[in-house]
N, C-alpha and C positions, 0 to 999 in steps of 0.2 A: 708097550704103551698102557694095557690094564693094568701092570702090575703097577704103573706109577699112579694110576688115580687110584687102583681099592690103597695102593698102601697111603695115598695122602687123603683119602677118605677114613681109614683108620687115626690118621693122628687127628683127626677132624674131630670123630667121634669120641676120640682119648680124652682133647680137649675138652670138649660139650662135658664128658663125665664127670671130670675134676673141677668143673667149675671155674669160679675167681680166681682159684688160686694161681692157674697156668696164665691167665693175663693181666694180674693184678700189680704185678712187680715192675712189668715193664714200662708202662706209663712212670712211675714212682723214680725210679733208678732215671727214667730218660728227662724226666722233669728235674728232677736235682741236678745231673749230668748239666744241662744248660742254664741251673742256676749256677753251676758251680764254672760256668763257661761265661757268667753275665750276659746270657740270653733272656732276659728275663722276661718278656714278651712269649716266649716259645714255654719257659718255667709255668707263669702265669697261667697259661693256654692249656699243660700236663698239670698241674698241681692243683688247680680251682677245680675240678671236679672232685678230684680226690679228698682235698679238704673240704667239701659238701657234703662227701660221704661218709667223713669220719677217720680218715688217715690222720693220724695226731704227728707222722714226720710234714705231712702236704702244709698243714694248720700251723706248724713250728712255722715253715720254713715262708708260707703267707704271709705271717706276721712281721718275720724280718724283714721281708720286701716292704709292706706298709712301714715299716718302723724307720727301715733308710728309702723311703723312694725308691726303690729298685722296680720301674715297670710300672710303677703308680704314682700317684699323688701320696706323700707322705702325709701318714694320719695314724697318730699314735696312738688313738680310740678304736680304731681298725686293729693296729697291729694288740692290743691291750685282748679284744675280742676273740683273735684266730689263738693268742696265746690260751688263752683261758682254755679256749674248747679243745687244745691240747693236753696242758697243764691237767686236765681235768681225767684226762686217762693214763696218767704218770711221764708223762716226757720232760726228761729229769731239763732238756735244752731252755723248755718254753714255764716252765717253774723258775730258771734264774733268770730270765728276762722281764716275766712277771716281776719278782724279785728288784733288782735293778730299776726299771721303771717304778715302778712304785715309790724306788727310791730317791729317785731323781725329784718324783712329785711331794715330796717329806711326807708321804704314808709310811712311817719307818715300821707300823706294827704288820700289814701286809709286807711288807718288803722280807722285815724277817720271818714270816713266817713261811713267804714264798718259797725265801730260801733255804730256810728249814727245812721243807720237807724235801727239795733237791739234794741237801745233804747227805737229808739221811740216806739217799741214793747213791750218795758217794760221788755225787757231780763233781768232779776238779772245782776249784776256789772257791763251790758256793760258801763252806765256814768262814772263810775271810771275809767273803764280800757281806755276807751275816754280820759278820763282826765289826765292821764295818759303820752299820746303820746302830748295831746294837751300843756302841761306843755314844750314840747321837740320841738316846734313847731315856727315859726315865726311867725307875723303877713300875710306875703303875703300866708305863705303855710296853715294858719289856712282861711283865706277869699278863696282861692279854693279850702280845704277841704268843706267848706260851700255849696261852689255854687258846689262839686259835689254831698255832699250831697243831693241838692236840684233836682237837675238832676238825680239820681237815684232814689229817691221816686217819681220825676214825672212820670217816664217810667215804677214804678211798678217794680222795683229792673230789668230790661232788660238791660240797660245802663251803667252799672255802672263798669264796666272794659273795 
């Protein structure tokens, strides 16, 4: 019987020493696990912390919810929001949805440059879906999608709304 509490007293203390790192995953993985279960109530419940704190998959994956009703009230200024504060730490996901939306709203100069900089991350179809808006685009609004392009990968995705 000691040897079961000093040794779960040691993984106790193992924990404490490594910090976040040893409980940080679990929430995250269990949150997505029942968004990808359409729990989304239980998602909401694990992920809304996380995306407070600064998880850019929690803050992705918020936004989708707000964007389709998933467990909320659909509100694409919501979803437009949790994207940004992702987008805004490289998540190639929540850059083509920025992207996308944007495009839907005829911002075509946001739109491509959302999806600009998702490309350049090599996101699957963000060039197409670029291309896309860029077909729908003038000359003057495709050379200031450009230079904002260029302006938010300078800043490391900070700048760019």
């Amino acid at each position: 019987m000691r040897n079961g509490i000093l040794c779960a007293f040691i993984l106790a203390a193992f924990a404490l020493a490594l910090g976040d790192n040893v409980t940080s995953a679990a929430p995250l993985d269990d949150g997505m696990a029942a968004y990808a279960r359409q729990d989304y109530a239980t998602a909401l419940k694990l992920l809304r912390p996380l995306a407070s704190g600064g998880n850019a998959d929690a803050q992705a994956t918020i936004g989708t919810m707000y964007d389709a009703g998933q467990g909320v009230v659909q509100d694409f200024d919501a979803a437009i929001r949790w994207w940004q504060l992702a987008a805004a730490q490289g998540h190639a996901q929540a850059q083509v949805n920025l992207g996308l939306i944007y495009g839907v709203r005829q911002d075509f100069v946001r739109a491509y440059m959302w999806l600009s900089v998702a490309a350049a991350q090599h996101y699957p179809n963000a060039n197409i879906f670029r291309q896309t808006f860029a077909d729908r685009m003038n000359k003057q609004q495709l050379a200031a999608a450009k230079t904002e392009t260029q302006q938010c990968e300078a800043s490391r995705y900070k700048q760019c709304d």
